[in-house]
C-alpha positions in Angstrom: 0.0 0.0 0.0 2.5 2.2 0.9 4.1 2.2 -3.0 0.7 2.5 -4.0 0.8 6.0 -2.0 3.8 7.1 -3.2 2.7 6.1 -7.1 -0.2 8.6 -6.6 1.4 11.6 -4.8 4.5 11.3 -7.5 1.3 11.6 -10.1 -0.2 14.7 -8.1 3.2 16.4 -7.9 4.1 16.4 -11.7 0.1 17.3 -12.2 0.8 20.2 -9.9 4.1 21.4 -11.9 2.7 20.8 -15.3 -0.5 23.3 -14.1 2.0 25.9 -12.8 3.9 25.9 -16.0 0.9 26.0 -17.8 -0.1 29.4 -15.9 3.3 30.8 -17.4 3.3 33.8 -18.5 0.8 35.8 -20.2 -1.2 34.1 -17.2 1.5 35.0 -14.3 3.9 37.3 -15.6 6.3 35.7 -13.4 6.4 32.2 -13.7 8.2 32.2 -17.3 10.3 29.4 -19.7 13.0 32.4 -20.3 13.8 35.7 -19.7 15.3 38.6 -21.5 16.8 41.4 -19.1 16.5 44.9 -20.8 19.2 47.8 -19.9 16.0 49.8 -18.7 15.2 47.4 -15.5 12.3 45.9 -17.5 12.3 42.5 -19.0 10.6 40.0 -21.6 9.6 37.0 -20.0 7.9 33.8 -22.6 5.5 31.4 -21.5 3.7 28.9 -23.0 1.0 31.2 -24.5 2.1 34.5 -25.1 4.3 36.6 -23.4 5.0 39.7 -21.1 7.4 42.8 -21.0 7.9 43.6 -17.4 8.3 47.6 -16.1 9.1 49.0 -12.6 5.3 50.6 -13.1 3.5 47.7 -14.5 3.2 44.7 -16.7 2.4 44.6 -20.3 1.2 40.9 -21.8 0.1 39.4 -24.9 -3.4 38.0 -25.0 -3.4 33.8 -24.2 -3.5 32.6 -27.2 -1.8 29.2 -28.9 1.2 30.0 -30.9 3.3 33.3 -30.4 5.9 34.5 -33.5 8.8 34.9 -30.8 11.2 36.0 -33.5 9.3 38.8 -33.8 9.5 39.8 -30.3 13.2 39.6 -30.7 13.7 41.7 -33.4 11.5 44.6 -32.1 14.3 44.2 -28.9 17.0 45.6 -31.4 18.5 42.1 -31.2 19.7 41.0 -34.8 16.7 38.9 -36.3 16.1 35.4 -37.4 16.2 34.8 -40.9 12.7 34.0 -42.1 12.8 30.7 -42.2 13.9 30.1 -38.8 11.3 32.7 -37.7 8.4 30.4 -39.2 9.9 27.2 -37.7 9.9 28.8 -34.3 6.2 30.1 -34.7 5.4 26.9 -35.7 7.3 25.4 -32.7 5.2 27.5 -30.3 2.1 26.1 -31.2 3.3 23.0 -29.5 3.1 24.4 -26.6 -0.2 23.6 -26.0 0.9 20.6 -25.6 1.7 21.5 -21.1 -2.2 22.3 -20.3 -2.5 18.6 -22.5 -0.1 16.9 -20.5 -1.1 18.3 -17.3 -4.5 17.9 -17.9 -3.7 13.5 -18.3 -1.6 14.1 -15.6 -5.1 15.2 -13.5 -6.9 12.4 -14.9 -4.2 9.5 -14.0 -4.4 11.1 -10.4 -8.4 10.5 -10.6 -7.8 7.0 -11.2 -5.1 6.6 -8.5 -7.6 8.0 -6.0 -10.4 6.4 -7.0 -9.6 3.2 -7.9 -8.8 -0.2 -6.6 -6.3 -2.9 -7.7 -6.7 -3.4 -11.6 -7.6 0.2 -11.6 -3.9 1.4 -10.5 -2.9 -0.4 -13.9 -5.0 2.4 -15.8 -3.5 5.2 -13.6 -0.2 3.9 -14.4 -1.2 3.6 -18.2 -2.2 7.1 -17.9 0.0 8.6 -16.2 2.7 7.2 -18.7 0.7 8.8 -21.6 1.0 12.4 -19.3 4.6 11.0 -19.0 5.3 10.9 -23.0 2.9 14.6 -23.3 5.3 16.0 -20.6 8.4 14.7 -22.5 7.6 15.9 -26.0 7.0 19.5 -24.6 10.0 19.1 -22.4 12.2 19.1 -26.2 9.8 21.5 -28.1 10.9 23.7 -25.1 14.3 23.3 -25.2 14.6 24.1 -28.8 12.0 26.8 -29.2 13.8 28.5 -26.3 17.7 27.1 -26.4 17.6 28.7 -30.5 16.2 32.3 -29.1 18.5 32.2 -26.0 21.7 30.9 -28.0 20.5 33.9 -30.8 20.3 36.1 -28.2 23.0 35.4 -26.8 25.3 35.8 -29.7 23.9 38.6 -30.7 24.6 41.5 -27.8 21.8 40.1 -25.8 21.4 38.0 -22.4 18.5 35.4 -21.8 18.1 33.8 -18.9 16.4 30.3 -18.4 13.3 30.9 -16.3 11.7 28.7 -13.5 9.2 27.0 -16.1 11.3 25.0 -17.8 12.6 23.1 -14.6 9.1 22.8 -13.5 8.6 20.9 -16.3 11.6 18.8 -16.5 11.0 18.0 -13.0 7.5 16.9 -13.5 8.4 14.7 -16.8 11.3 12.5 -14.3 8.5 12.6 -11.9 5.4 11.3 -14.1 8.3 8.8 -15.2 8.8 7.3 -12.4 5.1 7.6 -10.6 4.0 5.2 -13.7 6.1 2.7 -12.7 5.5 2.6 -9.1 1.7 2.2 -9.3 2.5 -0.4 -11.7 4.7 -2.2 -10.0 2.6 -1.6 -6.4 -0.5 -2.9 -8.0 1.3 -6.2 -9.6 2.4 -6.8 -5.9 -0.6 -6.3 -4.5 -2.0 -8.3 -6.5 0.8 -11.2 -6.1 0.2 -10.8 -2.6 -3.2 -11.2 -2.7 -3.2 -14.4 -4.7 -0.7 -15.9 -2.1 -3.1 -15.3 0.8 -5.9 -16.9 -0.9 -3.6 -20.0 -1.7 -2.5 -20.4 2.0 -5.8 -20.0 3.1 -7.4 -22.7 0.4 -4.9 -25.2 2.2 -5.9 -25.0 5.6 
């Protein structure tokens, strides 16, 4: 029972990383995948829908909306900008992005099952929560290269990004799904292993 626990609170802790990071900015200015710090004191922080220039006398944010053209956002920094190509590929990128409120939404529903359930039923939470598991991990890579390209442009190009708390949220929450899928697995195959043995000893007395 006790792996069966620890299975579901490892399945409500990468649910509860994968919501924050899916409240990234334009949601909460704050909570962003990265950050460019402008000589001003202001900064652009990215999320996952949009993103938000930050000023000493308020915050300015894109509507939530699926896909953002980042490059463009660059370019009106006075950072050197992408060629056009490379611009469309990123745009096209961001729509993926979508793909954290997708993954943390399984994520809620393999919890559901944990909670609710009972023996065979911890095999579909597991099931599930390997599904939220492969969600978390293809958003963990579209992430990396939407934002590793406009950090390393940046970069290179008089700039400074900065990797913000987002992304770690959800890299945290894909080793965590990872590994909650196979503990209720493996806690409901020896529970049920166990339960089978008491019923043989029992038939024999």
């Amino acid at each position: 029972m006790l792996a069966l626990h620890l299975g579901t609170f490892l399945i409500f802790s990468g649910m509860v990383l994968l919501i924050v990071a899916s409240i990234s900015a334009p949601t909460v200015a704050k909570i962003d995948f990265l950050s460019i710090p402008l000589t001003n004191g202001s900064s652009v922080n990215f999320g996952s829908l949009g993103f938000c220039i930050l000023n000493p006398d308020g915050n300015s944010c894109t509507p939530t909306g699926v896909g953002y053209r980042i490059a463009n956002e660059i370019s009106s920094l006075g950072i050197d900008a992408f060629s056009g190509a490379k611009a469309a590929s990123l745009h096209g990128l961001t729509e993926g992005l979508i793909l954290h409120q997708i993954a943390a939404g399984i994520a809620g529903i393999a919890f559901l099952l944990a909670v609710c359930s009972h023996r065979l039923g911890y095999l579909f939470a597991s099931a599930v929560a390997f599904i939220a598991f492969l969600f978390s991990l293809a958003v963990l890579i579209i992430d990396f290269i939407v934002f590793g390209a406009v950090k390393d442009h940046v970069d290179h190009n008089g700039g400074t990004a900065k990797w913000g708390n987002a992304i770690w949220m959800v890299l945290a929450a894909t080793i965590v799904l990872f590994f909650a899928s196979i503990a209720t697995c493996f806690a409901c195959i020896t529970a049920r292993r166990h339960t089978r043995t008491r019923k043989a000893s029992s038939s024999t007395y």
